[in-house]
C-alpha positions in Angstrom: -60.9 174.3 274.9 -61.2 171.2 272.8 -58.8 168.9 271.7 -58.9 167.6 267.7 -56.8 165.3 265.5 -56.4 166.0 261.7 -55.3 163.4 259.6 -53.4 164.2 256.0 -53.6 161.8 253.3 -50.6 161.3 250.7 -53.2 163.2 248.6 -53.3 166.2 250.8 -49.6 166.4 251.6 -48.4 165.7 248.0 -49.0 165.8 244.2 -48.6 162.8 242.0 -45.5 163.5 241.3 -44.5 163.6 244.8 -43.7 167.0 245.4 -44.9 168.4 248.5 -47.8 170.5 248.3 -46.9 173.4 250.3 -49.6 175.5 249.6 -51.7 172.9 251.3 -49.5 172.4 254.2 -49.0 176.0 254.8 -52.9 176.4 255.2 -53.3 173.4 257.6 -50.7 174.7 259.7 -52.2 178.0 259.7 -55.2 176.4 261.3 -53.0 174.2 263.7 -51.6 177.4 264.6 -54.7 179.5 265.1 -56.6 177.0 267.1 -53.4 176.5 269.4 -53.4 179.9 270.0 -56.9 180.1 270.6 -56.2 177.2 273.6 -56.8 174.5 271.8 -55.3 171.1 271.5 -53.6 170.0 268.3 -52.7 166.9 267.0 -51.5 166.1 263.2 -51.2 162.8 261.7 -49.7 162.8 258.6 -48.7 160.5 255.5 -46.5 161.2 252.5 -42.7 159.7 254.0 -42.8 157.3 251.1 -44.6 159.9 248.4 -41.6 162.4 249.4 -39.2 159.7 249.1 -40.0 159.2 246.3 -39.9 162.5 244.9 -36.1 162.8 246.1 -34.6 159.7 244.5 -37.3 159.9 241.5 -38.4 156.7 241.7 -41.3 156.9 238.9 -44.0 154.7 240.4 -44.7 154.0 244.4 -42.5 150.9 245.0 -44.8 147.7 245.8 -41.4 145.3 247.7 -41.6 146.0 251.1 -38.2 146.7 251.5 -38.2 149.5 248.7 -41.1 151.1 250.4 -39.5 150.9 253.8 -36.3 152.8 251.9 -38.2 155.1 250.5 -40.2 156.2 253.8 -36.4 156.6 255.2 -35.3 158.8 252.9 -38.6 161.0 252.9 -39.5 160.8 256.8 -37.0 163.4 258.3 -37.5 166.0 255.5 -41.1 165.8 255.4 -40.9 166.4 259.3 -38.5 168.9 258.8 -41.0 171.2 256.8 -44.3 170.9 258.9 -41.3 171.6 262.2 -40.7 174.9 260.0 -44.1 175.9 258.7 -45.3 175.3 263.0 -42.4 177.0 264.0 -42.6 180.3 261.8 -46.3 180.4 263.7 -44.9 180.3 267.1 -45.6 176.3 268.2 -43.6 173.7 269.4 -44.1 170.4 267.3 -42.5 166.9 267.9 -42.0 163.9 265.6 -43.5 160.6 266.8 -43.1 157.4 264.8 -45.6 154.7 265.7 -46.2 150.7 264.7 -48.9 148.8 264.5 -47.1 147.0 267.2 -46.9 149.9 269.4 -50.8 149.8 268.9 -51.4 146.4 269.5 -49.4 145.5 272.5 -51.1 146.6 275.4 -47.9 148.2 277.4 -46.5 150.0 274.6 -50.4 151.3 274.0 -50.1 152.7 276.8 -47.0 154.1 276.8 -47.6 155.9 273.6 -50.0 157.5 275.4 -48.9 158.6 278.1 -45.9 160.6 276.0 -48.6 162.0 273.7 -50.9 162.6 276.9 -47.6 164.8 278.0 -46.7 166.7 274.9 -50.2 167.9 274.6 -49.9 169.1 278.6 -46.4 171.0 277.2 -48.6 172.7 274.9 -46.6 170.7 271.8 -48.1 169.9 268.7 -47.4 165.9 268.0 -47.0 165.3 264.1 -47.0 162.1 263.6 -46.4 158.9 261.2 -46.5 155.7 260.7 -42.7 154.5 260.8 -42.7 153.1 257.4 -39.1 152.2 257.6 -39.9 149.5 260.3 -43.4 148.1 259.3 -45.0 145.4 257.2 -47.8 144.7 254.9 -49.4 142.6 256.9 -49.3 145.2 260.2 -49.7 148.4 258.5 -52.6 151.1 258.9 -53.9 152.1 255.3 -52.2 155.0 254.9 -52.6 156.1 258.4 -56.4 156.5 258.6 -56.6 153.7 261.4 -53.7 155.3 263.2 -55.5 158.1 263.5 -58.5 157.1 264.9 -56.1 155.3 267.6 -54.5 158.3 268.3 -57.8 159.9 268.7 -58.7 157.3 271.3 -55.2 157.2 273.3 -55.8 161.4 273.4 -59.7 161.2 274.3 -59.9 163.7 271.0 -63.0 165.7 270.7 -63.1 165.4 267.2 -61.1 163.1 264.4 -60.8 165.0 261.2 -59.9 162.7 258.4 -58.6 165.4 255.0 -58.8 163.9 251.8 -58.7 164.9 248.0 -62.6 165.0 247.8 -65.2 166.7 249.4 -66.6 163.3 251.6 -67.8 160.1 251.1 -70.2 159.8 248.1 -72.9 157.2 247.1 -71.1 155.9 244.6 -67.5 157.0 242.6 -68.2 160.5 241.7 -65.7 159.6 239.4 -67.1 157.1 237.2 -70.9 157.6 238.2 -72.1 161.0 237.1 -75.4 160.2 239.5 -73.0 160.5 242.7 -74.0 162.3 245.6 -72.4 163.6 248.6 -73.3 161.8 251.8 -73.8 164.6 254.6 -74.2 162.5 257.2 -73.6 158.8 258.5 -75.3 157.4 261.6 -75.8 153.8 260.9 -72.3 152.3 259.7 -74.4 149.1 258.7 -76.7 151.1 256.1 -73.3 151.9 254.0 -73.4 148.2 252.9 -75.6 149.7 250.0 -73.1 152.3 249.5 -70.1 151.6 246.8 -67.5 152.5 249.0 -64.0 152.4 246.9 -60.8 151.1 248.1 -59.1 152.7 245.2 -55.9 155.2 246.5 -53.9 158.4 244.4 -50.6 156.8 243.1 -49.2 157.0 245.9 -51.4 156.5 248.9 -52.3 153.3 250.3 -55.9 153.9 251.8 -59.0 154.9 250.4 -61.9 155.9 251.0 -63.0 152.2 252.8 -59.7 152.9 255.4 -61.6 156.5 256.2 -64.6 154.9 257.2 -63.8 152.2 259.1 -61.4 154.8 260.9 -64.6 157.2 261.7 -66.7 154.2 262.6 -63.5 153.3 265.7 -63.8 156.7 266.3 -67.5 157.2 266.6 -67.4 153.6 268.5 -65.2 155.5 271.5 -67.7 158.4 271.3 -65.3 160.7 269.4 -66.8 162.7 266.1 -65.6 162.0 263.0 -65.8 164.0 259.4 -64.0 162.8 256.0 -63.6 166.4 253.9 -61.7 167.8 251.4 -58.1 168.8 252.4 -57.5 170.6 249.3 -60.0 173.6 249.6 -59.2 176.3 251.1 -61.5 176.7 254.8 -62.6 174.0 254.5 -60.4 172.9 258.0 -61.3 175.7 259.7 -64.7 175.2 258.8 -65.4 171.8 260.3 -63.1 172.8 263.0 -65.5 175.7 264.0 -68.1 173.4 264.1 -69.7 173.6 260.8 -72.1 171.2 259.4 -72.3 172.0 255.6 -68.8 170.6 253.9 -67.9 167.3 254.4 -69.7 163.9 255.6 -70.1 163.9 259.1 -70.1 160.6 261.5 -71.3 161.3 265.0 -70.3 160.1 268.2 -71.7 156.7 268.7 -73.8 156.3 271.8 -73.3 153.4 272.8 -69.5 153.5 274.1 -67.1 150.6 275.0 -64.4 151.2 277.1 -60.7 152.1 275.7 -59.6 148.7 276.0 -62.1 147.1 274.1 -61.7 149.2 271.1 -58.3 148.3 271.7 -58.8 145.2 271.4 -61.5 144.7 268.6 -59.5 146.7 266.2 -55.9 146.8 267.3 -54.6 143.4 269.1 -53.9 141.1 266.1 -55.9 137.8 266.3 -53.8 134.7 266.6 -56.5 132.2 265.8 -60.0 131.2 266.3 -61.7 129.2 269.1 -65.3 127.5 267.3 -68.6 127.4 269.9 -71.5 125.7 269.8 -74.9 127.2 269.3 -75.7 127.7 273.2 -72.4 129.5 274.1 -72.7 132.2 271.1 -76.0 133.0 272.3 -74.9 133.0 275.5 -72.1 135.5 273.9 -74.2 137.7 272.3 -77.3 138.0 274.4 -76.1 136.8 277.6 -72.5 139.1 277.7 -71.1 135.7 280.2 -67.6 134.7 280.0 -67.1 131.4 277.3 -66.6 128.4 279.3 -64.3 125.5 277.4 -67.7 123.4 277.5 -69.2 125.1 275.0 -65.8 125.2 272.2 -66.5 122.6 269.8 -62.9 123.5 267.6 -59.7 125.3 268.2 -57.7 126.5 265.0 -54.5 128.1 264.6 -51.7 128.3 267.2 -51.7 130.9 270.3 -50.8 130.9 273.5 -52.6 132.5 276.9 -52.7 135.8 276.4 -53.7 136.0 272.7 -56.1 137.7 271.3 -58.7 134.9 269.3 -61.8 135.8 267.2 -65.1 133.6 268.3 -66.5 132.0 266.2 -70.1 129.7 265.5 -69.7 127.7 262.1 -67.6 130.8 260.3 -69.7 133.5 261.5 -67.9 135.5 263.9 -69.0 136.4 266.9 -66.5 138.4 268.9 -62.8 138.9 270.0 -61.5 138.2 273.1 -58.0 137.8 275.1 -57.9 133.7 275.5 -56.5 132.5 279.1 -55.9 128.8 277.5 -52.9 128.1 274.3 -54.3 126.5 271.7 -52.9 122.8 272.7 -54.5 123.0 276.0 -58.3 124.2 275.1 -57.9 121.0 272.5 -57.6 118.8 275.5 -60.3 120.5 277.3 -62.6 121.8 274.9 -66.3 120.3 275.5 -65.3 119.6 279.1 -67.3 120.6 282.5 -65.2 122.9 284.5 -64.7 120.1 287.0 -63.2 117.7 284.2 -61.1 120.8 283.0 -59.6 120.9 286.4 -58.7 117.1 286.8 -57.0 117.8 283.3 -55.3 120.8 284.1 -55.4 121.8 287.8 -54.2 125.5 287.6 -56.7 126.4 284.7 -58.9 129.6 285.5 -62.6 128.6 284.4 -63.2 130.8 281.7 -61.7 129.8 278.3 -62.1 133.8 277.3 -63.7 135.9 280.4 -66.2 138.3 279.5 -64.2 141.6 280.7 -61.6 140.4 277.9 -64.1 139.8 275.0 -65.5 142.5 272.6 -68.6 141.4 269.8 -67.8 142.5 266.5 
């Protein structure tokens, strides 16, 4: 038994035009279905609320006001659920609708809750389709057409494998539509080595992704020790190739060795950052070499505003070192900042020692 996520771009679910591309949803739930009934664990993460939306009140171009794309995700939500609850349901399975926010990622109770309810509607053998709630979200806290939400849905669920379905066939080395000299990449295992690969943040009309959003969501994945693969969505078996463990379609990421725990990649890549504490050459080496909690000795500037409890990058000079859950606000490590723990004390008698304690701090 294994347990997989597939992810659907607005690609995948619809045309340009907007209209749903059944064809395409039909096969994918095929594959749900066949893999449920084999004893597998499914979970769908889907885009294409606002796309459909779209479509119904023929809007000719994706909206770019937040409050237009918000309407539009409400009027195409329900009946884009409507037809994957059909399609799963003429195969015999279960489905449910869950709506998640960025916020629901990023604060750490709700995190959790999230996962416990998914956690239960895989034990009741449901399948969890799943969106972004568009109608509630921002620019600022959104995940790129979903690709991020999926690989956080892949962690909550300990997934086996993230499958991230696109309109080509994987990541390339350079725009296989510009550059006739374009290869497919087969497989990734050092994220760092893609910095000589043009990776494209260009999106369909009316996605809001790319192929940058993919990556970064295989590299969280890979990061929790959960394989990844970016493939094509479009041709047929394709899904039910990579499902069945196939290596030859696609581009593969595999799991990461080196693990951190669920609550680091929590917080390196969900808990917004509320500002930026500034060390001195000693205390990032300490950070990075060392893995010791940052003591307010060794903070030479505090910017932005945040109170205990906040997540902060690290930085030294603007190079940042890490991320990490302060236990200071921001006025209080300026009045301490550069002190001795004993001096911190005399100023502020209840203060715990470390600024940021290493348990609660993640290098990026």
């Amino acid at each position: 038994m294994a347990r997989y996520v597939v992810k659907l771009g607005s690609s995948i679910v619809a045309e340009d035009s907007g209209a749903l591309r059944a064809d395409v949803l039909a096969r994918v739930c095929d594959e749900v279905a066949a893999r449920h009934a084999a004893g597998d664990e499914m979970v769908v993460v889907t885009s294409g609320a606002i796309a459909h939306g779209m479509r119904v009140m023929e809007l000719p171009m994706r909206p770019r006001a937040v409050d237009d794309l918000q309407a539009a995700s409400a009027v195409g939500q329900g009946k884009l659920y409507r037809v994957y609850d059909e399609l799963l349901r003429e195969r015999g399975i279960t489905s449910a609708q869950v709506l998640l926010t960025f916020f629901d990622m990023s604060a750490r109770t709700h995190y959790l809750n999230a996962r416990q309810t998914l956690r239960r509607l895989i034990e009741w053998r449901v399948v969890p389709v799943i969106n972004e709630n568009d109608t509630t979200t921002t620019d600022e806290i959104s995940f790129g057409d979903n690709d991020f939400l999926a690989a956080q849905v892949a962690i909550l669920i300990a997934a086996d494998r993230l499958v991230l379905l696109t309109d080509t066939h994987g990541l390339y080395s350079a725009d296989p539509r510009t550059d006739p000299t374009a290869h497919l990449i087969a497989e990734v295992t050092d994220f760092e080595s893609l910095g000589r690969v043009e990776i494209t943040h260009a999106t369909s009309p009316l996605g809001s992704g790319g192929m940058r959003s993919k990556v970064v969501a295989a590299e969280m994945a890979t990061a929790a020790g959960i394989p990844a693969v970016i493939c094509s969505g479009l041709q047929a078996g394709t899904l039910e190739a990579v499902l069945a463990g196939e290596r030859g379609l696609g581009t593969h990421f595999p799991a990461q060795q080196a693990r951190y725990s669920s609550f680091k990649l929590w917080l390196r890549y969900a808990k917004p950052s509320h500002g930026t504490i500034v060390v001195d050459a000693g205390a990032a080496r300490a950070l990075r070499d060392g893995g010791t909690s940052l003591l307010p000795v060794g903070i030479v500037d505090v910017r932005g505003g945040f109170d205990a409890g906040d997540a902060v990058h690290v930085t030294e000079g603007s190079a940042v070192i890490g991320k990490g859950i302060t236990n200071y606000s921001a006025p209080e490590l300026r009045r301490v900042m550069g002190m001795k723990s004993t001096q911190v004390r005399e100023v502020l008698p209840r203060a715990t020692d470390e600024a940021v304690h290493r348990d609660y701090f993640v290098l990026v």
